[in-house]
N, C-alpha and C positions, 0 to 999 in steps of 0.2 A: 364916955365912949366917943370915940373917934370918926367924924361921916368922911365916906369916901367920897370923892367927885371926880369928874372928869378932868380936870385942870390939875389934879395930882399924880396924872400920869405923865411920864417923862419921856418926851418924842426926841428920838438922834437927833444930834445937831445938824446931819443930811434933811433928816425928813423935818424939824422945824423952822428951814431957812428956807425951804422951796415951797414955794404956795402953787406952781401948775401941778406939782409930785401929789400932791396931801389932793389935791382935787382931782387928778388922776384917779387916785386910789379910793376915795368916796367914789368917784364914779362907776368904779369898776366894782365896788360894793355893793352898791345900787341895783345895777344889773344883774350882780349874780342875786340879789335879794329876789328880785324882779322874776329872772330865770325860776326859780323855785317856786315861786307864789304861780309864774302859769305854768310848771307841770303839777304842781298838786290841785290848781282850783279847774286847769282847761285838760292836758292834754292826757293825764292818768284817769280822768271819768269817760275821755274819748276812745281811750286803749282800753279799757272796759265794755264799753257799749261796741265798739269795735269787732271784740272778741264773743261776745255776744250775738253780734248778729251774723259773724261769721261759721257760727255754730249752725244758726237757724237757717242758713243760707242752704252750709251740709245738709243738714237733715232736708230741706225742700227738694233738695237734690237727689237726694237715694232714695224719694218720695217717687220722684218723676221717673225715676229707673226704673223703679217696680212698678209704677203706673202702665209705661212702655212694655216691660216686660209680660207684666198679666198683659197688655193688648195683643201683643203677640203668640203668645200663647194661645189665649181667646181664639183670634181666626185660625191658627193652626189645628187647634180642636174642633174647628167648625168647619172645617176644611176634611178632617179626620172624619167626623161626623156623617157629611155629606158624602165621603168615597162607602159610607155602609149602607151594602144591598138592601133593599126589602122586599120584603115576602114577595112582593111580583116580579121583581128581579132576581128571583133564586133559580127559576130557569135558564137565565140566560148566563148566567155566571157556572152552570153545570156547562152548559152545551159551549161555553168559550172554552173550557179545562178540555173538555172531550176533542173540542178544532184540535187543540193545542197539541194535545197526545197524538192526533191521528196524523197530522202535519210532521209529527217526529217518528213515524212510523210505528207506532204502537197501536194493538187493538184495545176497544175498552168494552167491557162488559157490560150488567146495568148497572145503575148507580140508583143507592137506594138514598132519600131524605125526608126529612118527616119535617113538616114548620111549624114549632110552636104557634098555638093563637097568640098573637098578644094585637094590643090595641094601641092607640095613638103611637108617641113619638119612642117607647119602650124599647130597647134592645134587649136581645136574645141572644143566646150560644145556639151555634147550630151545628150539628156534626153529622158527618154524609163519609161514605165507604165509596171509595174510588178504586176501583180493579182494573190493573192494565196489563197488557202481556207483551215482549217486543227483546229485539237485543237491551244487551246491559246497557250501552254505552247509549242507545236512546233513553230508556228508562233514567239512566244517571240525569242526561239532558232535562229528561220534563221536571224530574224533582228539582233540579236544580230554577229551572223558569215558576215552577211551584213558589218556591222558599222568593224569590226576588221578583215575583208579579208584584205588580200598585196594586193590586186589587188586598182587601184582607181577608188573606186566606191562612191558614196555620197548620201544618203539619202534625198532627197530635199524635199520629202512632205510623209505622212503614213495617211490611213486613215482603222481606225476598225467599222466593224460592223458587229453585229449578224450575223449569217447563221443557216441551219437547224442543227437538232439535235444538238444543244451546240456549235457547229461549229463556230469560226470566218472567218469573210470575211476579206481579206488580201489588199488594193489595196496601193502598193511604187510608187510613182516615182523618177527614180534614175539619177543619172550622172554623166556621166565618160567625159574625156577630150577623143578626137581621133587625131590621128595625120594622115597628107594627105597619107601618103604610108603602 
């Protein structure tokens, strides 16, 4: 059997007469050898780790969104929270609705509301009968400052019917949340 060797290869008579050529081209082997060896041993575990933490970076990221976001939320609700009446302020929030209708020309009748007990920070439904009598186009008015007062109040049921002289009869029943204190 026959050993092959490197001296049994046969180089062009170009490339065997030129020795800056032939070390040229080693050189340029070299490098691409070189080339190779740091993207497999540096720069593909770097593109990985890379890719990696670019993930973890996202996810930290839509972490702090919703971090942000519950905060905001939070005071909005707390903010929500504070604009509801309690029990000792369920008078004053009748007798604002009553300014309010009288200021638009409207008579008001009585106003009946019963306040659950409740205790500490608890909320409650509350539902009160509001009867007003007046022209249409007042009465459209107050429901209308009804539905778009700050305060929370809700419209649960409206009922119109004639009154004397042209007069509509007004009867709301409305409802606010109460909280125990």
């Amino acid at each position: 059997m026959s050993s092959f060797s490197i001296k049994d290869i046969r180089l062009p008579a170009w490339l065997r007469e030129s020795k800056p050529l032939r070390a040229l081209i080693a050189a340029t082997a070299a490098c691409l050898c070189l080339v190779i060896l740091l993207y497999a041993f540096l720069l593909k575990p770097a593109e990985e780790r890379l890719g990696a933490r670019e993930a973890s970076y996202n996810e930290l990221r839509k972490r702090r969104t919703e971090a942000l976001l519950f905060r905001k939320q939070k005071e909005e609700l707390a903010g929500l929270k504070a604009g509801v009446p309690s029990q000792k302020d369920m008078p004053l929030l009748v007798k604002e609705l009553v300014q309010n209708a009288r200021r638009l020309g409207l008579t008001v009748a009585t106003i009946n509301y019963d306040i659950p007990r409740r205790s500490g920070e608890d909320l409650a439904l509350l539902s009160f009968s509001f009867p007003a009598e007046g022209r249409y186009a007042d009465v459209k008015r107050f429901v209308y400052d009804v539905e778009t007062s700050d305060r929370l109040v809700g419209i649960q049921d409206l009922n119109l019917s004639g009154g004397d002289k042209g007069r509509v009869k007004l009867q709301m029943k409305l409802v606010t949340y109460v909280k125990g204190r």
